[in-house]
N, C-alpha and C positions, 0 to 999 in steps of 0.2 A: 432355712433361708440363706444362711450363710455358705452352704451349699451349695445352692444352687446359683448362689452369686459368684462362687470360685468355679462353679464350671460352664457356666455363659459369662464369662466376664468378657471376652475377647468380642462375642456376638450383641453383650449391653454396651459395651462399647461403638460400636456399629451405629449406635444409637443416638449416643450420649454426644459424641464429636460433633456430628452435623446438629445436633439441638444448641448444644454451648455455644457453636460458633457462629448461629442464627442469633442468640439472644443475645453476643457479642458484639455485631454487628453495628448495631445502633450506637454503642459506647465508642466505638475504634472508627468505625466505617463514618457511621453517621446516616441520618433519613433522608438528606437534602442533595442525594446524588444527580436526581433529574434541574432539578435547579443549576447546578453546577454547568452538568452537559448543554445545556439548553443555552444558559445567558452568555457562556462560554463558543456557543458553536461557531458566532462568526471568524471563529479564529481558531477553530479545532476540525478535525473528521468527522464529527459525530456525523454530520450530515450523509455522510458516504455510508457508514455505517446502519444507520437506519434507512439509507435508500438499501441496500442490503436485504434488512429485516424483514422489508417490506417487497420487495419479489422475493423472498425464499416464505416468506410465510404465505402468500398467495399460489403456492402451490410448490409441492417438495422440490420438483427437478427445474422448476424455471429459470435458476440459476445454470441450470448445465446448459439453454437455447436462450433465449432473445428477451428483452424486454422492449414490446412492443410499445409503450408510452413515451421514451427517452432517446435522444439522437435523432429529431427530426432532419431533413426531411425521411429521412431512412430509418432506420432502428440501434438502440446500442443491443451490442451484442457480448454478451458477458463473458465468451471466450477469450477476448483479447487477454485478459486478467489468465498466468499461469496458474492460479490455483482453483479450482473448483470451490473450493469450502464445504465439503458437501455434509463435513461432519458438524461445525456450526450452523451450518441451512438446517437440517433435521432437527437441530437443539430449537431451534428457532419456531418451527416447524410445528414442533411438541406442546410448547407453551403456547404458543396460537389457537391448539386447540380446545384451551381453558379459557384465554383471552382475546379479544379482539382490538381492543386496545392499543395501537403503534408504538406509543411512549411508554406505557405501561410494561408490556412486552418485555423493551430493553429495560424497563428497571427491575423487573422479576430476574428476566437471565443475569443481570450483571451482581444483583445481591445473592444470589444460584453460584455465585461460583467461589465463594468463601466457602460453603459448607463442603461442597466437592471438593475444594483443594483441599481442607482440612481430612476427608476419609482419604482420598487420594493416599495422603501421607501419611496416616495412621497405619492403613493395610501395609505399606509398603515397609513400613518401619516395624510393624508388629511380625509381616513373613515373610519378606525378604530379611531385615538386619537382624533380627529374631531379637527387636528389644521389649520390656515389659509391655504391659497394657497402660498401667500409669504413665510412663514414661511417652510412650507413642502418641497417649492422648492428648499429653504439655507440649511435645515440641510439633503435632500436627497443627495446631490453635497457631502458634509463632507461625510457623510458614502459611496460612490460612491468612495471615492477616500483612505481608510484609510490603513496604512502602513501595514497592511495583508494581501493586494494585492503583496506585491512586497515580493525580495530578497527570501528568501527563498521561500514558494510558489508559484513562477511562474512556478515552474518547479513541480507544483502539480495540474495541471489543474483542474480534481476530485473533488479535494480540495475544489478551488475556485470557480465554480460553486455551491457550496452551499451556496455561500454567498447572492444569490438572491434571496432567499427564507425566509431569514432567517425574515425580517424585518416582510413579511406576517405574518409569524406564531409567530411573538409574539406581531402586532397586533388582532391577531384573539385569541391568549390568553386573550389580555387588554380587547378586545369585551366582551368576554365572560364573564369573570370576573362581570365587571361593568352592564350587562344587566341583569334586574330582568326577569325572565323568569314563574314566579309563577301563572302567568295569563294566560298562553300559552297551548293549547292544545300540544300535543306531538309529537302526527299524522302529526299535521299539520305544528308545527316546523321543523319536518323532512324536509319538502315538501319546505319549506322556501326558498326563493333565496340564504338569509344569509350562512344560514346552507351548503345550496349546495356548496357556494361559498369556504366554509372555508373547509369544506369536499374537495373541489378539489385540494385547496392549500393546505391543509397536505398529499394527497398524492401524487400531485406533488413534491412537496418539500422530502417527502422520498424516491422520486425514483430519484432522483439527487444525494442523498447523505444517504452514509449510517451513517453516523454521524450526521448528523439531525435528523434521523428517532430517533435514541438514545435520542439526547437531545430531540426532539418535545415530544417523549415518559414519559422524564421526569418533564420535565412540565406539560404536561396535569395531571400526578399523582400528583401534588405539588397543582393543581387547587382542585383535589376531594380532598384531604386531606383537603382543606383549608377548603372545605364546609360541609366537617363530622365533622370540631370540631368547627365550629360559631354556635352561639346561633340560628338565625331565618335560619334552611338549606331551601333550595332553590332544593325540590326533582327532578324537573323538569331541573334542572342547570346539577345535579349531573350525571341524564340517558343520557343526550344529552354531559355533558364529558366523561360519556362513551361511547356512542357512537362513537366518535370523535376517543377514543381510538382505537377502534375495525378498524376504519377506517386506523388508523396507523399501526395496527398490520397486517390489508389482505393487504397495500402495500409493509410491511416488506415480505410478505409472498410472494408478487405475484413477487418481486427483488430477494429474496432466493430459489424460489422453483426451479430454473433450479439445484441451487448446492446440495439441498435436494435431487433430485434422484440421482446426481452425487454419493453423500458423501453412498446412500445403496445398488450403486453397484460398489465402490473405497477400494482397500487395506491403502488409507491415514489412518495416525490417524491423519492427520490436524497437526499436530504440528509446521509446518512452520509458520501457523496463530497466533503463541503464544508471547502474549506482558507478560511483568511480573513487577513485583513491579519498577524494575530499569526504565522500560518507564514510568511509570505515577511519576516520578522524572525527569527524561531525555527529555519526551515530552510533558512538561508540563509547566505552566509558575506560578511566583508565584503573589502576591497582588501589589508588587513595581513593576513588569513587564509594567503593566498597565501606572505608572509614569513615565518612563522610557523614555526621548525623543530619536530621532531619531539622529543617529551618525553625519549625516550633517548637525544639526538644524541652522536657522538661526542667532541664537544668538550663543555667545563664549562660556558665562557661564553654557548651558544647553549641548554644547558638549561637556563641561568638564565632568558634571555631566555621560553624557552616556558613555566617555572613564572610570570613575572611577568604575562607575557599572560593566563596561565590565571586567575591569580588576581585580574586588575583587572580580568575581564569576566564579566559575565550570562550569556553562550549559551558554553559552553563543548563542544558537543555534534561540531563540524566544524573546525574551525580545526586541527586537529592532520590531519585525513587532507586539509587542501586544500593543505596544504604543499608548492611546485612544485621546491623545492632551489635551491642558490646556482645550478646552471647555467641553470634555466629562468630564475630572477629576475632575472637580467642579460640573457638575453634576451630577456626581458617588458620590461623598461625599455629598450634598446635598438631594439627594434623599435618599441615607442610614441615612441619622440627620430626617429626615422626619419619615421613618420605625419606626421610636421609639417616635414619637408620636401622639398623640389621635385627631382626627378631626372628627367633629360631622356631619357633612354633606357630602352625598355621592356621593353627586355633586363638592364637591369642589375638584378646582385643585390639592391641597397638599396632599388629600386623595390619587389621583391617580397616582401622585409621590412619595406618599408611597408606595403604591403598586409595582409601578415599583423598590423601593429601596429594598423590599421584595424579589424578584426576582433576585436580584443581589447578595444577602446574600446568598441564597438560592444557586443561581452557583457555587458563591465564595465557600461555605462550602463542597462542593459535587467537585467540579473537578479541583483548583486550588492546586499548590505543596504542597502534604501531606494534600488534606481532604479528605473526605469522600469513593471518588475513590480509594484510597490506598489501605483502607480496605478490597474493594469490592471481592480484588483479594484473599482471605482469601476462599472465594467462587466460585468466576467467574475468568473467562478467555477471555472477549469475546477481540476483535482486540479492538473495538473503546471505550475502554478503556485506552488504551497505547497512545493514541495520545490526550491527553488534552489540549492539546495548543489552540487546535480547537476551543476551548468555545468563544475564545478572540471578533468573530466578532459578536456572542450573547451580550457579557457585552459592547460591544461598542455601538450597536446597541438600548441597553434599555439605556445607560447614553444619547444620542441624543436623544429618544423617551421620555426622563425626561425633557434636556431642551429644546425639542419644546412646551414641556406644561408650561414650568418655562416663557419662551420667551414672548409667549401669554400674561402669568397670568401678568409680568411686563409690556407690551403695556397696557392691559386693566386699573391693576393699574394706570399708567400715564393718561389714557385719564379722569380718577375720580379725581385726583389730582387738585386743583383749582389754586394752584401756579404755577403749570408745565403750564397749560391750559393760567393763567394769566399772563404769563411771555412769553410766546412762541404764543400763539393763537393755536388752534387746527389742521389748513394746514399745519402750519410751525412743529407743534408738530408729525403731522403723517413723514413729511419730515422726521425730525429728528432720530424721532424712526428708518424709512427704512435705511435711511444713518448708525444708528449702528448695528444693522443687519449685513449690507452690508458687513461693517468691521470686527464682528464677525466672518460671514462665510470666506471672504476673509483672515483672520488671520488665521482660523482654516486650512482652506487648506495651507497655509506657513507652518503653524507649524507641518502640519503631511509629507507635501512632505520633505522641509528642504530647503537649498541654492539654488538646482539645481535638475532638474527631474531626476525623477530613473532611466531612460534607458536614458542617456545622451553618447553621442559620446566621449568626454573624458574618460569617466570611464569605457568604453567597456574593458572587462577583455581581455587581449592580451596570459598569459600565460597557460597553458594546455589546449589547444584549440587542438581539436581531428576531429571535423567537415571535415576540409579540406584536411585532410590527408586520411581519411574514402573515401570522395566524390570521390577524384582523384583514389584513390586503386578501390573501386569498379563500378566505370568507367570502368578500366579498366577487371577487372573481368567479368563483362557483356559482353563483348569479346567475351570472348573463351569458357562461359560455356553454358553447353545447357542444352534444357526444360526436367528437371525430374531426372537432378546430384543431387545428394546426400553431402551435403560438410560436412566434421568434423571440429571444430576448435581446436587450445590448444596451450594456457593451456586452460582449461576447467573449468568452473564454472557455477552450477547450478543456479538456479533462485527461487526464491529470495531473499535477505540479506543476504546474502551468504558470505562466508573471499575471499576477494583480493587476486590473485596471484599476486603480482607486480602490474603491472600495466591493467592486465586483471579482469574485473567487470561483474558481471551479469547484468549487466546493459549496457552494450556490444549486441545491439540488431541493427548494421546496416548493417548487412546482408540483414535481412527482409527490412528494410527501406528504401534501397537505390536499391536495386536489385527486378525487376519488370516480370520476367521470372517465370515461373511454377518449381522453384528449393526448395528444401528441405535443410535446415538449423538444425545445433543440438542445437542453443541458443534456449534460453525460456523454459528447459525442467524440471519440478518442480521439487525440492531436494527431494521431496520422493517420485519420480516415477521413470518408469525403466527406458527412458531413458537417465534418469540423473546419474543412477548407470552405465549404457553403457558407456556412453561418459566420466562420470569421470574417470571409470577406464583406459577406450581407453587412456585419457592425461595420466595419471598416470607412462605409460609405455614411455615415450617418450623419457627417455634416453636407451630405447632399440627400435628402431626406427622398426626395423624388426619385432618385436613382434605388436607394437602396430599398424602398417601398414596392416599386416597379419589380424588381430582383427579384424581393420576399414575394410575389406573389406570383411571379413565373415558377418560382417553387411549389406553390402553392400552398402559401402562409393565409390564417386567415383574422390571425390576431398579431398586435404588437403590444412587449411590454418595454419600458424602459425605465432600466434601473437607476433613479435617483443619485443611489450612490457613486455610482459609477461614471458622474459625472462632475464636473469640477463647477458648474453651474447649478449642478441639482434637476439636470434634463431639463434649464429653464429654454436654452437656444433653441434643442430640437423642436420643445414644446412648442415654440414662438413659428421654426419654418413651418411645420406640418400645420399651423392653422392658417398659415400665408399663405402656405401651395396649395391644400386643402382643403380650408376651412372645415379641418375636423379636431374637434375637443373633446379629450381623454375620457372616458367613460368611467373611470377611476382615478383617482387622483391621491394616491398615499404614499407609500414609499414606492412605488412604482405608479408612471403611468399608464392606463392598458387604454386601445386604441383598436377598435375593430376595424379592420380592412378589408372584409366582404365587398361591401361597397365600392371599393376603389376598384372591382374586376372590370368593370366597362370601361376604365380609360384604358387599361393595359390588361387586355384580353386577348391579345394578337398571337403570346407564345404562352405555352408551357410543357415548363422543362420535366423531364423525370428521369432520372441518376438514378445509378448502381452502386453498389462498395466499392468500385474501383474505378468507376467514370462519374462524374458531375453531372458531365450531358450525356447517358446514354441514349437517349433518344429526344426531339425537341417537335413537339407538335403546333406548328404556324395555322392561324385562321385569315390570312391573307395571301397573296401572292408571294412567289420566292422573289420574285427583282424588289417589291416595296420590304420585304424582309433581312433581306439578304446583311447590309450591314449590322440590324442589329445583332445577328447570327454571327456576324465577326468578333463583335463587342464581347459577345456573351463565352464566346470560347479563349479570349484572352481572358476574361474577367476569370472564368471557371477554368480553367485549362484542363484538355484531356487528354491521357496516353494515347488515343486513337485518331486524334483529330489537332493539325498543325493550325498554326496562327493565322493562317488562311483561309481559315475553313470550307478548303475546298474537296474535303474528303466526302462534305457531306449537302454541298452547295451543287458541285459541278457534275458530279459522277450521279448518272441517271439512276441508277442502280440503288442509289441512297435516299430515296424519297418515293413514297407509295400512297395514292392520293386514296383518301377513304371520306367517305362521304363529303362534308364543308371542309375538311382539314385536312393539309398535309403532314406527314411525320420523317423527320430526317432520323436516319440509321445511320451513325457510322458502322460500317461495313467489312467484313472478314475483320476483323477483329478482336483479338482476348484481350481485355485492358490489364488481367490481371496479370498475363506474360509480361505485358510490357510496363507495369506502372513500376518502379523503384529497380528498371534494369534499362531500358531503353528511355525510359523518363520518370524525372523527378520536380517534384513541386516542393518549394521551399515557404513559407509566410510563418508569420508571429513568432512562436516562441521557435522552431526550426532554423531561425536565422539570428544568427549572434551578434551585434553591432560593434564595431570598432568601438573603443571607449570616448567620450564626449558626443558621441550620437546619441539623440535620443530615440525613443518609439513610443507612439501614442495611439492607443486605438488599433494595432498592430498597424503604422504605417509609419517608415522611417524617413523622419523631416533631415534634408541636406541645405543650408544654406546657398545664397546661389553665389559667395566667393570663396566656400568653404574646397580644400583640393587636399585629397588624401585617403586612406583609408577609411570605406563607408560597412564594410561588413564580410559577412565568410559564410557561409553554411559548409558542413559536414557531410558526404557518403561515408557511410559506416559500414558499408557491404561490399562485398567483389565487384569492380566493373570492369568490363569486357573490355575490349583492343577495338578504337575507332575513335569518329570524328565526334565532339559533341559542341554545342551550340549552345550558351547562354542568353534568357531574354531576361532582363529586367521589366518589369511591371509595375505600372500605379493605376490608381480607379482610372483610368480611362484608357488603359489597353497598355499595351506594349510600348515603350520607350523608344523610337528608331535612331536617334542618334546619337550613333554606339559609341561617337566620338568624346561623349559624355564620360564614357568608364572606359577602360582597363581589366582585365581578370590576372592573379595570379595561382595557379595550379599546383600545390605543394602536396606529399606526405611525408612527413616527418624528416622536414629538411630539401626532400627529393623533388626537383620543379620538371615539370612539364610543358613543353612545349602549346604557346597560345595565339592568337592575332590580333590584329585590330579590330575583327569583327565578330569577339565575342567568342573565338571557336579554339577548344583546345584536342588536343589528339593524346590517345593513349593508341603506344605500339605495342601492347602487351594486357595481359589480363592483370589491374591493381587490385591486390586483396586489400582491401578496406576492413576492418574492424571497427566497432563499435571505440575498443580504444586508441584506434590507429589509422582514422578515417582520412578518405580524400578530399583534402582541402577546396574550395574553391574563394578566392579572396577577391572583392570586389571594390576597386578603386576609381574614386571619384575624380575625376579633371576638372580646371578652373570652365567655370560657365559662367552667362550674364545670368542665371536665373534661378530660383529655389527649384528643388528637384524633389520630391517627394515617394519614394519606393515604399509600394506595397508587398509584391512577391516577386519569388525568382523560380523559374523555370527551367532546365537543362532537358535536350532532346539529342536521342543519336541522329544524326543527319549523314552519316557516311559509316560506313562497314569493311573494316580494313580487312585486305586478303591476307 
C-alpha cells in the first residue's frame, strides 16, 4: 500500500485538492453566497451577470448574435461588448446541462471555482516549479481561498473565473524562463507535448478573460525583453516566445472578431467602453493594499490597523480583497530582497525566487496606483486598463509560488543540518517539518478568511434587499401578459454605467430574468444606440403622460411599467395623470405599477413608427392623410431625430418619391439613404448621460432645468472621433421639438485649449479634418443668455449643413 501511495501520490493528489477545498469551503467561504448576491443586487452587477447566465445557457453561441427579449423596440445585441466570453458561456452552458435552475446555476459555478483554482495551482506548482506534492497541496488550498474571491467580486463572476488560469500561466512563464532551449530543434519544439500544453493553457486562459489575455500578453513581452538584453540569448527561447505570443494574440482575435464586424457595420464610436485616467486611480490598488488585513481578522490589533487604513483613505473600494496574508507578505518581500542579488547557479533555488521577485517588480511598476498604467492613457484607451485591481491575484499567486520554493529550500536545509538530524532524528524531523507546514497553511487560511466565513448567516445584509420585491411583482406579471407584449419601463436608464434616477439602475435587468414568456423588454438597450435614445426620450415625457403614452405606442409598446423607486413621489403624480387623462388603473400595483395600453391603440392609431440600429424613424406608417399628418411628422422627427431626415421633415413629407401608398396606409421612406454612413460623422445626437452639465445644473429624468434668470454656462457634450472640414449646425431640444430662439444660447467650439470659429446662429465651421479622441475630444459648450423664462433642454443634435471645398 505504501507503494502504491509513493507512486500515485502526485495522481491522489489530483484528488485529494479539489475534495479538501470543497469541504473547506463551507468553513472559509461560507453556504449563504446566494443570499449575499441577491439582497446585495440592488447595488451590485450580479444582475448583469445572470442576465448573462441566462442567454449563454439558453443556447452555447447566443451570446455571439442578439438577444431577442432586451432593448426594445429593437433588440440588444451582445456584440457591442469587446469580449465574447465564450469560455465562461460554455462553463455556464455545462452546468445547465445538469441544472435548470437560474440562481442555482450561479451558485454551483461560483462554489466550482475554489476547487479549480486550487488544482489549477497545484498542477502548476507540482510541474511547472517542480515543488513536492505536500507542499503544492498547502499552498494551492491558500490561493483557492484568498480574499479576492469575496466582497466585492462575487458579484463579478467574469472576473473570477480568471483566477483559474492564472497560476498556469505563470507557471508556463517560470517554465519557460528556466528551460535552456538552445539544443532544441524548433520544428520539433513546436510538436512538443510541452509546447502544446502551454499553447492550450494561454489560450484557454484568454478566452476566459479579457484581462488575462492583457496581462498574459505582458508577460510574455517582459520574457523576450529579458532575453534581448542577457549576455548568452537563447534564439531558440526567443521564436518560441513569440510564438506563444502569436498564440495570444489569434485567441485575442478569435474572442474579438464577432465585435470586429459589429464595430464596421455600427454607428458607435465605442465610447461607453472608455475608462480614463480617474479609473486606473479608482480601480486600482496601491503597494500597502497588499498589507492590508482583512476587516474581520482574527487578531484585534490588525483590525485596528484595517479600520485606520480604511478610514484615512479616498478609494476604499479594493484594498480589503487584495490582501495577500502574512505568508504571502513575507514572501513578497523576500523574493523582491532576492531580485537584487547575484546567484551563480541556475539551478539554485534563490535564483528562481529571484526571478519570481523580478515579476513582481515588473507588475508592481506597470499597474499598481500611479505606474506605468497611468501613462499609458497618454496613448491608449483600451477598457482593461481601468480596472487594475485585477492584478491582485497575479501578485498573490507569484508570492505563494516564491514560498513553495522558499518552503522546499528550508525542509531540504534541515534535513543537511546535523544538529536538527541530531537532536530530532530524521522521522521525527520529517513529522515535525509536516506538522509546521500544517500550521502555516492552516494560519494562512485564518488569516485570509478572518473570525468567521464570508457568506455567514449573521451577516447576511438584511437592508436594500430588492430580490423579493422583484420575484413577487413579476410573479405576478407573468399573469396577464402574453407571448410578444412589448413592455416600456421608467424612469429609463440606459445601459451601461449609466447616472441613477433615484432609485432606478441600469442594472435593473429582472424583467428578462424573472419573466420566461417570448416578451420584449426595453432594459439592456446600449447608451449609444437608438433604442436607448427611444426609450430615454419616451421617460423623459412622463410628466406629460399623454404625450409619452402616445409615443410608447407609435412604437409600438403594449405595456407600461413604472418604477416606484424611481420616483421621488413613489409613481404617486404619474399614477394620479394617467387616471385623469385615462381613466386607467394599474393592473398591478407593488413596487411597480404595470398598465396595459393595448387599449389606448384607438385614440392614437394614426402612426407607427418602425426604426433601425441607426435611424429611430426608419420608416413611419400614417393611417390618415399627409396634410392632417403632416405636423405630427415634424414633432416626431425632432422629438427622435434622424441621420437621414432634417428638422423639417421634408426629406420624407415633400419628395414624392418618399411615400408609397399600400392598401389603407401610407409609409414614409427616408430615401437614398445610409444612416449608418452618416450617424456619428455627418450627425450626432447627444441626451442623458452624453451630455455633461455645467456644475450647479441640475438633470432630472434626463432633462436639464435652466432657470429663466439663470445666464452662463448650461452644458458641453464631447466628439470623441475625427470630424471632417465643414459647416455644422447645433439644435437645442426639449419635449416639444427644437428651441428656435437661438438667441437664447451661445456655442463655444474648443479642443484642448484650440477655439473654433462659431455664430449667432448656432453654426460652427471646421476648415480642416479635427481628430477627436476619446481622450482628446471636440468640445461643444453650450451657453445660456439671460431670458424671461425657465428653459428646459432635453437633447442636442449637431448636423453638417455645409461641405467645405
Amino acid at each position: 500500500m505504501q507503494r502504491f501511495i509513493q507512486r500515485y501520490a502526485t495522481q491522489i493528489c489530483y484528488f485529494l485538492v479539489p475534495i479538501i477545498t470543497i469541504l473547506l469551503s463551507e468553513h472559509i467561504a461560507g453556504s449563504h453566497f446566494l443570499d449575499y448576491v441577491l439582497l446585495a443586487s440592488g447595488h451590485s452587477d450580479t444582475t448583469i451577470e445572470l442576465s448573462y447566465l441566462k442567454l449563454y445557457t439558453s443556447g452555447l453561441t447566443n451570446h455571439i448574435f442578439e438577444n431577442p427579449h432586451m432593448g426594445a423596440p429593437l433588440i440588444s445585441d451582445q456584440n457591442y461588448w469587446p469580449w465574447r466570453n465564450i469560455g465562461i458561456g460554455s462553463y455556464y452552458f455545462i452546468i445547465s446541462l445538469f441544472e435548470n435552475d437560474l440562481l442555482e446555476i450561479y451558485r454551483i459555478f461560483y462554489y466550482s471555482l475554489f476547487p479549480l483554482s486550487a488544482l489549477s495551482m497545484f498542477i502548476s506548482l507540482r510541474h511547472f516549479i517542480k515543488v513536492s506534492n505536500l507542499v503544492s497541496l498547502g499552498i494551492s488550498l491558500i490561493y483557492s481561498f484568498m480574499p479576492f474571491m469575496f466582497v466585492h467580486n462575487i458579484h463579478h463572476a467574469t472576473v473570477l473565473v480568471g483566477v483559474i488560469f492564472v497560476p498556469l500561466v505563470l507557471g508556463s512563464i517560470f517554465y519557460i524562463n528556466f528551460k535552456d532551449f538552445r539544443n532544441f530543434n524548433f520544428i520539433n519544439l513546436l510538436k512538443s507535448k510541452q509546447t502544446i500544453f502551454i499553447a492550450t493553457i494561454l489560450f484557454l486562459s484568454v478566452t476566459l478573460s479579457l484581462f488575462s489575455a492583457f496581462y498574459t500578453l505582458i508577460l510574455l513581452s517582459f520574457l523576450l525583453i529579458k532575453q534581448l538584453i542577457v549576455e548568452q540569448k537563447d534564439f531558440i527561447k526567443m521564436r518560441l516566445i513569440l510564438f506563444f505570443i502569436g498564440i495570444n494574440l489569434l485567441a485575442i482575435l478569435f474572442n474579438i472578431y464577432p465585435h470586429l464586424l459589429f464595430r464596421l457595420d455600427s454607428h458607435f464610436t465605442f465610447n461607453y467602453m472608455t475608462r480614463n485616467f480617474i479609473h486606473t486611480t479608482l480601480y486600482s490598488v496601491s503597494i500597502v493594499d497588499f498589507f492590508v488585513p482583512v476587516k474581520n481578522h482574527v487578531f484585534d490589533s490588525f483590525k485596528f490597523y484595517s479600520q485606520l487604513y480604511s478610514q484615512g483613505t479616498q478609494i476604499r473600494d479594493f484594498f480589503n480583497i487584495s490582501y495577500i496574508g502574512l505568508f504571502g507578505i513575507s514572501c513578497f518581500l523576500f523574493s523582491i530582497i532576492c531580485f537584487f542579488k547575484k546567484f551563480s547557479s541556475d539551478d539554485s533555488p534563490l535564483k528562481r525566487i529571484a526571478f519570481i521577485g523580478g515579476l513582481i517588480i515588473f507588475l508592481i511598476l506597470v499597474f499598481v496606483r500611479g505606474g506605468f498604467l497611468t501613462s499609458f492613457y497618454l496613448y491608449f484607451d483600451f477598457l482593461v486598463l481601468g480596472s487594475n485591481y485585477r492584478i491582485t491575484p497575479w501578485i498573490l499567486c507569484l508570492s505563494l509560488m516564491s514560498g513553495a520554493i522558499i518552503l522546499e529550500l528550508l525542509y531540504s536545509m534541515s534535513k543537511r543540518n546535523n544538529f536538527l538530524i541530531k537532536e530530532f532524528t530524521k522521522p521525527y524531523l520529517n513529522a515535525l517539518s509536516v506538522l509546521l507546514f500544517l500550521v502555516v497553511v492552516s494560519f494562512s487560511l485564518i488569516d485570509m478568511r478572518g473570525s468567521k466565513p464570508h457568506f455567514n448567516k449573521k451577516n447576511i445584509p438584511s437592508e436594500g434587499s430588492i430580490y423579493e420585491e422583484e420575484k413577487l411583482f413579476f410573479e405576478e406579471l407573468d399573469k396577464i401578459i402574453d407571448e410578444k407584449d412589448m413592455i416600456l419601463q421608467v424612469p429609463y436608464v440606459c445601459f451601461q454605467e449609466t447616472k441613477d434616477i433615484l432609485g432606478t439602475s441600469y442594472r435593473n435587468l429582472w424583467p428578462y430574468l424573472l419573466i420566461n414568456k417570448d416578451v420584449r423588454f426595453a432594459a439592456m438597450a446600449m447608451r449609444e444606440g437608438i433604442p436607448c435614445n427611444i426609450n430615454s426620450q419616451l421617460s423623459s415625457m412622463s410628466k406629460n403622460v399623454s404625450e409619452m403614452i402616445k409615443h410608447a405606442i407609435y412604437y409600438g409598446y403594449t405595456g407600461l411599467m413604472v418604477e416606484k423607486r424611481g420616483f421621488s413621489d413613489k409613481g404617486e403624480s404619474i399614477a394620479a395623470d394617467i387616471k385623469k387623462r385615462f381613466n386607467l388603473e394599474p393592473l398591478i400595483n407593488m413596487s411597480y405599477l404595470y398598465y396595459d395600453i393595448r387599449n389606448l391603440k384607438t385614440e392614437f392609431s394614426i402612426i407607427n413608427i418602425l426604426p433601425s440600429h441607426s435611424n429611430p424613424i426608419q420608416s413611419i406608417r400614417s393611417y390618415t392623410s399627409k396634410n392632417l399628418i403632416a405636423n405630427e411628422i415634424k414633432k416626431i422627427v425632432q422629438l427622435f431625430p434622424s441621420p437621414c431626415v432634417d428638422e423639417s421633415a421634408s426629406q420624407i413629407l415633400d419628395n414624392p418619391k418618399a411615400s408609397t401608398r399600400l392598401e389603407n396606409y401610407i409609409i414614409f421612406n427616408s430615401i437614398n439613404c445610409n444612416a449608418n454612413s452618416m450617424y456619428n460623422k455627418d450627425f450626432f445626437h447627444f441626451s442623458d448621460d452624453t451630455i455633461s452639465t455645467a456644475p450647479g445644473i441640475t438633470m432630472q429624468n434626463g432633462l436639464i432645468n435652466l432657470q429663466n434668470k439663470y445666464s452662463g454656462n448650461a452644458l458641453s457634450v464631447n466628439i470623441g472621433i475625427p470630424v471632417d472640414p465643414g459647416s455644422y449646425q447645433v439644435f437645442i431640444k426639449s419635449n416639444n421639438g427644437t428651441i428656435n430662439n437661438k438667441n437664447l444660447f451661445s456655442i463655444l467650439v474648443t479642443k484642448w485649449g484650440k477655439s473654433f470659429l462659431s455664430d449667432g446662429n448656432l453654426v460652427f465651421t471646421l476648415t480642416e479634418k479635427v481628430k477627436g479622441t476619446k481622450l482628446s475630444p471636440l468640445t461643444i459648450s453650450v451657453r445660456k443668455n439671460i431670458s424671461e423664462k425657465d428653459i428646459v433642454i432635453r437633447s442636442i443634435t449637431i448636423r453638417k449643413i455645409e461641405v467645405n471645398k
